[in-house]
C-alpha positions in Angstrom: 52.1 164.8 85.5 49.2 161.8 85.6 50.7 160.0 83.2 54.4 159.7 85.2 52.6 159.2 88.3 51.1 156.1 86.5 54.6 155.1 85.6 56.2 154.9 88.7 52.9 153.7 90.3 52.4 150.9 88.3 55.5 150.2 85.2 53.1 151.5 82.6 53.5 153.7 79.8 50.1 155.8 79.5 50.1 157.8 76.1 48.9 161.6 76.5 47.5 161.5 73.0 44.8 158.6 73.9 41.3 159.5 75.0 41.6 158.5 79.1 38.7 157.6 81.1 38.6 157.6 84.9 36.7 155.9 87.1 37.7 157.3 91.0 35.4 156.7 93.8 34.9 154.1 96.8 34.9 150.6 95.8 31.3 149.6 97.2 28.7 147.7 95.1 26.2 150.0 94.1 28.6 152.0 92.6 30.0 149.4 89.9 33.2 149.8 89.1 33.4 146.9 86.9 30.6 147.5 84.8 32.6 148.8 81.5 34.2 145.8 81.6 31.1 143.0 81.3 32.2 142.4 77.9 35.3 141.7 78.1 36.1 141.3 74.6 34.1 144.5 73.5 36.5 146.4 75.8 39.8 144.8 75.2 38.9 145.6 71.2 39.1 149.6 72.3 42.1 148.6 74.7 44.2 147.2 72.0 43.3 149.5 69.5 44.4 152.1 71.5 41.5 154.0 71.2 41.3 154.4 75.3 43.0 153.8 78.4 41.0 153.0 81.2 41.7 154.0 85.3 40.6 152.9 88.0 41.0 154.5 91.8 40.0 154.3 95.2 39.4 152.7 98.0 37.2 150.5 100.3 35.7 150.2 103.6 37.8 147.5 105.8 34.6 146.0 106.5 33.2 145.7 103.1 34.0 142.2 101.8 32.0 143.2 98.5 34.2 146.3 97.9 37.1 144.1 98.5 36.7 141.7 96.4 35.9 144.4 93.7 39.3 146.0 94.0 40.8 142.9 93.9 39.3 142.0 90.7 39.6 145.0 88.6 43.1 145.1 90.0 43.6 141.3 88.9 41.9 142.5 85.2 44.4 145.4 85.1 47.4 143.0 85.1 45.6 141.1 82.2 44.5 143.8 79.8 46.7 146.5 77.8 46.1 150.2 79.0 43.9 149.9 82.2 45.6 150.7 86.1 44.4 150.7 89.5 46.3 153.4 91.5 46.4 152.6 94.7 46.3 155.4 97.5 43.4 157.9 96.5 44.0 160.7 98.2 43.7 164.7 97.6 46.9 164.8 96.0 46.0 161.9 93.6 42.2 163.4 93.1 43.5 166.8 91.7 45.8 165.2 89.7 43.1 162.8 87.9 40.8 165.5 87.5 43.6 167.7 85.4 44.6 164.9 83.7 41.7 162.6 82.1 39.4 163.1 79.7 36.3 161.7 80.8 35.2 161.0 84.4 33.2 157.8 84.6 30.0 157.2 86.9 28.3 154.2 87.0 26.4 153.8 89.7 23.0 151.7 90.5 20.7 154.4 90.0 18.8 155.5 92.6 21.9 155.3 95.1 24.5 157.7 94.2 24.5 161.1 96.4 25.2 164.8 95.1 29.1 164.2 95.9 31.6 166.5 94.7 34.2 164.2 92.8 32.1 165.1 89.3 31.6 168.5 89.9 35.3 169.4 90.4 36.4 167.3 87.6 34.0 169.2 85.3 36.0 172.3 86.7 38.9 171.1 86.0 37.5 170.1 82.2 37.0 167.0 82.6 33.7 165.7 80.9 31.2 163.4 82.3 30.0 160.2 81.4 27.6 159.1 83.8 24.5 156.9 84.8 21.8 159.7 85.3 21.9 159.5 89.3 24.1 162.2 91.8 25.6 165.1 90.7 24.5 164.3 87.0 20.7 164.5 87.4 21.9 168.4 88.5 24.8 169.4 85.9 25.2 166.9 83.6 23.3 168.3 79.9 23.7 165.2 77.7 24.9 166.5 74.7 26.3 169.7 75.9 28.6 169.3 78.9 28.9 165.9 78.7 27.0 162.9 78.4 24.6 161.0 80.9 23.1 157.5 80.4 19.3 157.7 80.1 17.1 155.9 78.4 13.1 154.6 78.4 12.8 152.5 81.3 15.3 153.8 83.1 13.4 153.5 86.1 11.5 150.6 85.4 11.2 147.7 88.0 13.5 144.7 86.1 16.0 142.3 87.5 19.1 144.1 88.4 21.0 142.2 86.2 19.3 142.8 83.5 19.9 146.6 84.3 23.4 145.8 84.8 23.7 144.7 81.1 21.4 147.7 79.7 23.5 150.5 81.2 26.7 149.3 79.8 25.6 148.7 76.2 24.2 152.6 76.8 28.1 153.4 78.1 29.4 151.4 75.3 27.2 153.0 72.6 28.2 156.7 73.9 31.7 156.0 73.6 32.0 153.6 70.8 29.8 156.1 68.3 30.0 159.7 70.4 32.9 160.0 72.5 35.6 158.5 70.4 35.1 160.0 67.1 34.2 163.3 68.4 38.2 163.3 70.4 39.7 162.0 67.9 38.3 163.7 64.7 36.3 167.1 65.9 38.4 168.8 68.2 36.5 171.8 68.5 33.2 170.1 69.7 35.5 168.4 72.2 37.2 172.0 73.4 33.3 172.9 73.1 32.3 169.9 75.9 35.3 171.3 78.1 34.3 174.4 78.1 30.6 173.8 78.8 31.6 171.5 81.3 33.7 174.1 83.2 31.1 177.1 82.6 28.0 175.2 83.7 29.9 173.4 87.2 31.2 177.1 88.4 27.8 178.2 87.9 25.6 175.5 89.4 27.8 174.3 91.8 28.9 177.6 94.2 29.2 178.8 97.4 25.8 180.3 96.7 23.8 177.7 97.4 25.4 177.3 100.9 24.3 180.4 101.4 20.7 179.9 99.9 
């Protein structure tokens, strides 16, 4: 059903058997949206391969010139590089259908910014597994390893240039899935079922009416 929506969306063929990784959230700085694609020719390697397909969704604030030109951007990249989309129009009815449909939800915000939102917990529901910066919802229900995978190394709060931190998060991301993610969907399918499952399991129990209540 994602995959169709793609191709009436945007003219391009998505292929269900190719590891898919979402990024869906409000374009605003902090929350990077282009920072898989610093290295450009790192990425389009995986692209062409077919090893992934990348997409992108959401929105910005009218007044947010940053988050504009962000959109813009990944939007102009999308036109330029095999297997990546920016679907326009992110609304309830385009949320539930990412979370069913991709693999792995990307997060990559400046840590400390990101707030507890609910975007990564339902996707986990829906078994979707996380690759994140360890910020939000991850610092709660993301086990690295076990449900999914969150970016943390030494010195991840350490006071350097934020470019520099730029560059160091995504050679984490690019590591995960380069050396973890990939192989493990492509050649250990029961580890990966294993991921989904914890994923579901661990966001129904941690994330509950219950702690409205409490």
């Amino acid at each position: 059903e994602l995959f169709k929506y793609i191709s009436s969306n945007t003219g391009k063929m998505f292929d269900p058997n190719v590891l898919t990784i979402n990024w869906a959230r409000r374009f605003a700085d902090y929350k990077r949206a282009w920072l898989i694609l610093m290295d450009r020719a790192r990425i389009s390697k995986l692209l062409n391969e077919n090893k992934i397909q990348l997409i992108f969704a959401g929105k910005f604030h009218p007044d947010d010139t940053m988050g504009k030109e962000m959109f813009n951007n990944i939007l102009h990249q999308s036109t330029e590089l095999k297997n990546v989309v920016v679907l326009p129009n992110y609304e309830l009815e385009l949320s539930a259908l990412l979370k069913k449909g991709t693999d792995v939800w990307l997060n990559t915000p400046l840590r400390p910014f990101e707030a507890s939102g609910t975007s990564g917990m339902s996707a986990n529901m829906n078994g979707a597994i996380h690759l994140s910066i360890y910020d939000g919802w991850t610092v709660e229900g993301t086990f690295n390893g076990i449900n999914g995978y969150s970016v943390e190394y030494p010195g991840l709060d350490d006071d350097i240039p934020w470019e520099e931190r730029h560059w160091k998060d995504h050679e984490y991301i690019m590591n995960v899935i380069e050396k973890d993610i990939i192989p493990t969907y492509y050649n250990n399918k029961q580890r990966w079922a294993s991921l989904m499952r914890q994923a579901v399991r661990i966001s129904e129990g941690y994330f509950n009416s219950d702690r409205m209540v409490i």
